[in-house]
C-alpha positions in Angstrom: 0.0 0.0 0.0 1.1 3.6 -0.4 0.0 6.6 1.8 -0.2 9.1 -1.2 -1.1 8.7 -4.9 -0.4 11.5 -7.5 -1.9 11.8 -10.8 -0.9 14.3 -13.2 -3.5 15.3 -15.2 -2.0 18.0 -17.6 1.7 19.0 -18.4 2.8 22.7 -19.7 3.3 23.7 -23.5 5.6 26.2 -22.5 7.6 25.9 -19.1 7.9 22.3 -16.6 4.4 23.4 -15.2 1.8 20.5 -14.4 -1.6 20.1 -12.9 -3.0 16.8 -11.0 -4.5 15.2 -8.1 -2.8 14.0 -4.5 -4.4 11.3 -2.9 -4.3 10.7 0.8 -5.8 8.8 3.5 -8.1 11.9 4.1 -9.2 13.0 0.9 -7.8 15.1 -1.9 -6.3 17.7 -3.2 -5.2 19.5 -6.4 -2.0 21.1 -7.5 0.0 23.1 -7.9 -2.1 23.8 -3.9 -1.4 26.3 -1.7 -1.6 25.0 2.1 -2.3 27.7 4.5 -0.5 27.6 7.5 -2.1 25.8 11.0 1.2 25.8 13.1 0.0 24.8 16.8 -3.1 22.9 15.0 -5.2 25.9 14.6 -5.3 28.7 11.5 -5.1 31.9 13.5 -8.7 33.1 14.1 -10.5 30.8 11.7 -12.7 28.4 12.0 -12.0 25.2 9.9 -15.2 25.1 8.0 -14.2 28.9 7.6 -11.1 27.6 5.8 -12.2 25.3 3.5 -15.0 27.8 2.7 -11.8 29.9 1.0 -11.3 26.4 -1.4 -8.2 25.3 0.9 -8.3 21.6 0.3 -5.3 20.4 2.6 -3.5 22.6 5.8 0.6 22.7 7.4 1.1 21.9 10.8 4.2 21.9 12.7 5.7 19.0 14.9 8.0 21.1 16.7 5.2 22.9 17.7 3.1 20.7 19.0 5.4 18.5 20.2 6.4 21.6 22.9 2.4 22.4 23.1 -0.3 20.3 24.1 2.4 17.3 23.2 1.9 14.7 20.4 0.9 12.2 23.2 -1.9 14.0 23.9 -2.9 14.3 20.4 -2.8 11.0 20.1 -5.1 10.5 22.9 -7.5 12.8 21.2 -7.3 10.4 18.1 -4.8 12.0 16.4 -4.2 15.6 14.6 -7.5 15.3 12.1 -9.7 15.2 14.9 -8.0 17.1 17.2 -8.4 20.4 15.4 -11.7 18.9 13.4 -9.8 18.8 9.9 -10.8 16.3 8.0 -9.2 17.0 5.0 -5.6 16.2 4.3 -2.7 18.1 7.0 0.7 18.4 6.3 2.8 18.5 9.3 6.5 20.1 9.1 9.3 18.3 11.0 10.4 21.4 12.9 13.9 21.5 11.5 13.7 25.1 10.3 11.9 26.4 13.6 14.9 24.4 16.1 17.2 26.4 14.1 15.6 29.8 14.1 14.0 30.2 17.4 15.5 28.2 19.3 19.0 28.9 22.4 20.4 25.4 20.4 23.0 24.3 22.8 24.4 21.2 20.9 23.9 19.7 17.5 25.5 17.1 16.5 25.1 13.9 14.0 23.0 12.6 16.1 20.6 15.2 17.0 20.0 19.0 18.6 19.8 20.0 22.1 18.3 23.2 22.4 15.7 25.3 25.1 12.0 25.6 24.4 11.2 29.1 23.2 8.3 28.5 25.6 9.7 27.5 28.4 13.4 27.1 28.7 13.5 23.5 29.1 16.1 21.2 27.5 14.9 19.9 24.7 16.6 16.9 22.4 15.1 16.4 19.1 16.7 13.9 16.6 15.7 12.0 13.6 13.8 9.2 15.4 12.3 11.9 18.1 11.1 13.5 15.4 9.5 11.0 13.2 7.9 9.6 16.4 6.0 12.7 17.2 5.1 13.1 13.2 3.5 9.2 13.4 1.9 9.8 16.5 -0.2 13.5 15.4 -0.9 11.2 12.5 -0.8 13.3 9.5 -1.0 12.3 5.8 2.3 13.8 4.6 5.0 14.0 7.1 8.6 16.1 6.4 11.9 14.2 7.3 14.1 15.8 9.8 16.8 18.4 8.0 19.4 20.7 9.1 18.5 24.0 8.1 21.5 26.8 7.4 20.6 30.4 7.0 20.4 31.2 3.3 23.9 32.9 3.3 26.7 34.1 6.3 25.8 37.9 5.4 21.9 37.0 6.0 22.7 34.6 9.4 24.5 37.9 10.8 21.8 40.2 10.0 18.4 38.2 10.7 20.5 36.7 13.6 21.8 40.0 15.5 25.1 37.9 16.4 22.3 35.1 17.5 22.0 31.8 17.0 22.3 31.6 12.8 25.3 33.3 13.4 26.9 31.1 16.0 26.2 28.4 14.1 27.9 29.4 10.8 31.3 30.5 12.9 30.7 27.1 15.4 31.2 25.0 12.1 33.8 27.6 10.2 32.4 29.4 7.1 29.0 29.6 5.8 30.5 27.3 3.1 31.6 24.7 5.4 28.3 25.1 7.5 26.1 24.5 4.1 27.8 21.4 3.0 27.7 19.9 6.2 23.9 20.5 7.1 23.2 18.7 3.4 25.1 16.0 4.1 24.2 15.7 7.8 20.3 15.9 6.2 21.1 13.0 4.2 22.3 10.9 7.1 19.0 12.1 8.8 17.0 11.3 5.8 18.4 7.5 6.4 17.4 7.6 10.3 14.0 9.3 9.6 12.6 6.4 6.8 14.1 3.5 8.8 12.2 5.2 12.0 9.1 5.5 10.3 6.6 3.5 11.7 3.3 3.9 9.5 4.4 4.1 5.7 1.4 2.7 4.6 -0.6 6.1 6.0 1.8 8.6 6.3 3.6 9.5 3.2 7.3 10.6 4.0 9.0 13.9 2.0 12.8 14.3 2.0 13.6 17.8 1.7 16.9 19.0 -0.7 19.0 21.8 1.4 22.3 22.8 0.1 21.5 27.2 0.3 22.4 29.0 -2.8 25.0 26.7 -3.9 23.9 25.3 -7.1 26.4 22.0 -7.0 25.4 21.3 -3.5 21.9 22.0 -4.5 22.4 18.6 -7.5 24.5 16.7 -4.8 21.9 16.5 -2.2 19.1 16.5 -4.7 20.6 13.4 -6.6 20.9 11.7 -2.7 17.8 12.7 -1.6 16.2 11.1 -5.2 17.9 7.6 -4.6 15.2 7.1 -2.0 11.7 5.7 -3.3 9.9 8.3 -1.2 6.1 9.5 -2.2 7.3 13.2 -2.7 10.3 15.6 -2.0 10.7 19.0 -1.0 13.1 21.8 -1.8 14.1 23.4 1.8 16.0 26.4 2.8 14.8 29.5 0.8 12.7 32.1 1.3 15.0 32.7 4.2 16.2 36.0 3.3 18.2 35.2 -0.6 15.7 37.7 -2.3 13.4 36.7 -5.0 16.4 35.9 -8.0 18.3 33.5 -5.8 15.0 32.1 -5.2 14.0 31.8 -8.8 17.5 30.8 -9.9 17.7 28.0 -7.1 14.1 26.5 -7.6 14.6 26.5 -11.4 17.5 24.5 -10.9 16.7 21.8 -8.1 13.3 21.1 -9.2 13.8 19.1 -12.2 16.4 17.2 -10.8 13.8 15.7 -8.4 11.4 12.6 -9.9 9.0 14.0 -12.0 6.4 11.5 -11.3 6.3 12.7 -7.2 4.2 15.4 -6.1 7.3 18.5 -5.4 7.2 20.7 -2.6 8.9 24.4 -2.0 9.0 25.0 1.7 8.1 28.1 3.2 6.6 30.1 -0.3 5.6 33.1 -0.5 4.9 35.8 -2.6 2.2 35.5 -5.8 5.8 36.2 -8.1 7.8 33.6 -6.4 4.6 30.6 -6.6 4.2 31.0 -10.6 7.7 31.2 -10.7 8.1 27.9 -8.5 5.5 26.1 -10.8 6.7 27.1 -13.8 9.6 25.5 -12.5 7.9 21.7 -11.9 6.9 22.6 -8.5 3.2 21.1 -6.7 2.7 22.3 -3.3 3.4 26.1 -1.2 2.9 26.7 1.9 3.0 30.5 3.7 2.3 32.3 6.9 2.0 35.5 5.0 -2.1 35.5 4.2 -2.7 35.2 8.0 0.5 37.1 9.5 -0.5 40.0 7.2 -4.3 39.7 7.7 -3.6 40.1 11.2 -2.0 43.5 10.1 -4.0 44.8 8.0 -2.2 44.2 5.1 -4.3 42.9 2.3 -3.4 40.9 -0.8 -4.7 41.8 -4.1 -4.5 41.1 -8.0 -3.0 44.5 -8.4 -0.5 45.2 -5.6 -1.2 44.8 -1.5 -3.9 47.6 0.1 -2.8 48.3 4.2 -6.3 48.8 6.0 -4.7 51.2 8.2 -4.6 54.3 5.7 -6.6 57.3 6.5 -7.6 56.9 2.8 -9.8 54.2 3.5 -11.6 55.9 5.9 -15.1 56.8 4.1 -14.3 54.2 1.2 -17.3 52.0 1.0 -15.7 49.3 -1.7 -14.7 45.9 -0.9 -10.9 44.9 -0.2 -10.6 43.5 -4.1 -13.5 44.0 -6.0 -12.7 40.9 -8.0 -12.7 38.7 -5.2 -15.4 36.4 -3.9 -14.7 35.9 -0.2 -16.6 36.4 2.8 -15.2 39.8 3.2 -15.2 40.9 0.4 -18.6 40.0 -0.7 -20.0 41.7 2.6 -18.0 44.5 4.3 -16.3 48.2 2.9 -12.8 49.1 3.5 -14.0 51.4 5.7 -15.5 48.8 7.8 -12.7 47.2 8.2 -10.6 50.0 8.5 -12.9 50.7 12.0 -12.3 47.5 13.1 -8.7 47.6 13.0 -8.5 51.0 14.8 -11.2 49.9 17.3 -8.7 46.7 17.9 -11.8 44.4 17.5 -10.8 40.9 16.2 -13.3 40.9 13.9 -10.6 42.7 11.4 -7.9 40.0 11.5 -10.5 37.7 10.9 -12.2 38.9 7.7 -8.3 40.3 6.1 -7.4 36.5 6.8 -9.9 35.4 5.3 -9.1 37.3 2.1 -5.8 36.5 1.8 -6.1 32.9 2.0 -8.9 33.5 -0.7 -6.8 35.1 -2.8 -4.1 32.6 -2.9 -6.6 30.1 -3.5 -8.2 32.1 -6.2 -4.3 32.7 -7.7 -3.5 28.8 -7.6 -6.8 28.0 -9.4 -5.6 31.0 -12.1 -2.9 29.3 -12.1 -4.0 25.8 -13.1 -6.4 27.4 -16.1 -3.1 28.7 -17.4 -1.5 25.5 -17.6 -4.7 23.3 -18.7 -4.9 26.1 -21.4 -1.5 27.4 -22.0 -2.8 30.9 -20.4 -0.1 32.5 -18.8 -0.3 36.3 -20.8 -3.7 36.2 -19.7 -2.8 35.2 -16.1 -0.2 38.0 -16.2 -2.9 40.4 -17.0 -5.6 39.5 -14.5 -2.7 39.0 -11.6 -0.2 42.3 -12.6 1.0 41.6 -9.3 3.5 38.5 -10.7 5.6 41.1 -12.4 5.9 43.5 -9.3 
């Protein structure tokens, strides 16, 4: 048996764009899909039923999350993640890597593991392949990531988004960037190994190696070749949109993601903007997952075909349209800019509700777009209904 199925259904004219079908133990979903982001098991302010209302069809959870908070034992107990939360579509749940290595006081890593204090609080923590899997089989859900090690994108970016923290330490610990980046791919591989033979429920939890290796192109083949010897159900590219800007992005995508099977579904970790998805499928790639439509929501910062709109400008005040007058959400279908405007400078949570509910509609609206344009062979008539790709 095999915990995920994945039928491609039509292949680009123009570019290694495709659409098709993933098939779990909890339904399906269709790609390329954009998975908003349920990190401790909830999407912030929404109601599930709310979520799928926006077209979502499968959601991102994190392990290192909930292994800290309420504990995958009591998950378990519960009867696993799906009911848990009352999801009873497909959940993708992320194996924490990238969060032990950027929020974390990590006081050892190793080959075998990382020690490191819980950002909630301060006790020792030791999370290794095996730990890892272990809490990933026992929340249950359909697609599960292997533990990696996680660089920062590049030395200059570890010093800067770090403040002389814990990227930072970590790149001078090991010697230069260089030396860190090779040895996080190759200690990923070795992980890789120690996360498939730990897996205990293959036949209902499909398994994802991820391909790290930064900006450096030849790492980039290396660990994408190693990570491809493994008859896994998908893979995932890991390690940007961590602060390389959108070329290096473009430029690294384009170049992992047809080194990776074609026939399994392909997932870039941690993307993003509406420029960077089309960019990414164009490329070959399936799946996205972002916390931007509900970070910003909670902001007031609105997505839209044309550019973002931020709530919080006087010029909103008396403005009685919708957010995006092409869009078909809840909000928009029902409350003024104005309105929400209010709500946001009476701190009512009513605002980060509705502009969350938006953006997760329009990124569900944008990956449909997107799938029209490749059934069709579309894309100058996705460029001119979403201008926003060429910002």
């Amino acid at each position: 048996m095999s915990a995920l199925r994945f039928d491609i259904s039509r292949t680009c004219n123009q570019s290694n764009a495709r659409t098709g079908c993933v098939t779990t133990p909890h339904g399906s979903f269709h790609t390329p899909a954009f998975m908003p982001v349920g990190t401790k098991a909830t999407v912030k302010g929404l109601l599930p039923e709310t979520v799928a209302d926006t077209g979502s069809e499968i959601l991102l959870s994190n392990t290192y999350h909930l292994m800290l908070r309420p504990g995958s034992d009591l998950v378990a107990r519960q009867g696993g993640l799906h009911k848990f939360m009352n999801w009873d579509k497909p959940i993708l749940t992320d194996s924490g890597g990238f969060q032990v290595f950027s929020l974390t006081d990590i006081r050892d890593i190793d080959d075998h593991g990382v020690t490191f204090r819980s950002h909630i609080d301060g006790s020792e923590q030791r999370l290794t392949p095996e730990r890892s899997i272990e809490v990933h089989n026992r929340l249950g859900a359909d697609i599960i990531m292997a533990f990696d090690d996680c660089p920062p994108a590049s030395e200059e970016h570890a010093n800067v988004a770090s403040g002389m923290g814990t990227a930072k330490r970590h790149a001078v610990k090991a010697g230069s960037y260089d030396d860190r980046n090779r040895i996080a791919a190759e200690r990923t591989i070795r992980w890789l190994e120690r996360s498939i033979r730990a897996h205990a429920r293959p036949n209902d939890q499909a398994l994802f190696p991820i391909v790290q290796g930064g900006t450096d192109l030849e790492l980039r083949t290396w660990c994408a070749n190693a990570v491809s010897q493994f008859d896994q159900p998908g893979f995932a590219i890991g390690g940007v949109a961590v602060g390389e800007g959108h070329e290096k992005l473009v430029e690294v995508v384009n170049h992992t993601a047809p080194l990776l099977p074609t026939d399994k579904p392909r997932y870039l970790m941690g993307v993003g903007y509406e420029r960077d998805i089309v960019a990414a499928v164009r490329a070959g790639v399936d799946m996205f997952d972002c916390v931007l439509p509900t970070r910003n929501g909670r902001n007031a910062n609105a997505f839209t075909p044309t550019g973002p709109v931020r709530l919080r400008n006087a010029k909103y005040r008396d403005d009685t349209g919708p957010i995006d007058p092409t869009c078909d959400c809840l909000a928009c279908r029902g409350y003024s800019r104005a309105y929400i405007r209010h709500l946001f400078a009476a701190d009512e949570m009513l605002g980060p509700i509705l502009v969350s509910i938006h953006n997760i509609r329009h990124f569900q609206r944008l990956m449909l777009d997107i799938r029209h344009a490749i059934r069709d062979d579309a894309w100058s008539l996705l460029r001119s209904k979403w201008p926003v790709i060429d910002i």
